[in-house]
N, C-alpha and C positions, 0 to 999 in steps of 0.2 A: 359645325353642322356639316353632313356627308353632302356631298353634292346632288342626289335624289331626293333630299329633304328640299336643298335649293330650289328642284325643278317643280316640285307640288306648289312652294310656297309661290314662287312668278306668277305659277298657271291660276291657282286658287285667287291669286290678287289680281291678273289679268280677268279672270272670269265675272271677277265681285266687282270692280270697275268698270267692265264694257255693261254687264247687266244695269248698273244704277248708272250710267249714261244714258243708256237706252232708255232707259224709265226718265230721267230729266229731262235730257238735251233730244235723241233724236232715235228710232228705233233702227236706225242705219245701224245702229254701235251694234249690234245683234250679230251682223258679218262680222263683229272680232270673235266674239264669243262660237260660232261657229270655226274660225279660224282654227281657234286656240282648242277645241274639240277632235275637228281633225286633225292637228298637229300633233294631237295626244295617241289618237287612235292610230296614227300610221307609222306612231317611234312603239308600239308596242307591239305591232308587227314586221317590223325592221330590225328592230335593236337599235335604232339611229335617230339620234335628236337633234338638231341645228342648237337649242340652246342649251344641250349639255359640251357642243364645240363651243360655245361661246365664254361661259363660266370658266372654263378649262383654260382656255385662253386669257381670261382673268386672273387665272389662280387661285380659284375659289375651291375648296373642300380639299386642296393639295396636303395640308396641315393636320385633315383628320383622321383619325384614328380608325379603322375599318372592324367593328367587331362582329363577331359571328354570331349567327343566331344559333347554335348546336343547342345552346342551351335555353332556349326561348326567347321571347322578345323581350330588349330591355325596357320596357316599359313597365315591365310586369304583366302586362293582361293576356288571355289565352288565344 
């Protein structure tokens, strides 16, 4: 898995767990969820993510394979 798949899947599971914390436990959890919003919004205007240094620093996505989209996305869809 490419290391930008990594950064959606964190953020997607960070977002899904501060939301049903907040719903359970306490609506404090809402400042992660806001956290994790801005941390999104300001690596898309940077170019720079803290957890894509971190991953990297793991060794995570070192192994994949980098393909091009010229040809469309691999998933098939348009």
């Amino acid at each position: 898995m490419s290391l930008e798949r990594w950064i959606r899947l964190i953020a997607g599971t960070f977002i899904i767990v501060s939301v049903a914390l907040s719903y359970f436990h306490s609506r404090l959890w809402l400042w992660f969820t806001l956290f994790v919003g801005v941390n999104l919004f300001q690596s898309a205007l940077t170019r720079w993510c803290l957890m894509e240094d971190i991953l990297r620093k793991l060794g995570v996505g070192q192994g994949a394979a980098h393909t091009s989209s010229a040809a469309g996305p691999a998933c098939g869809c348009s």
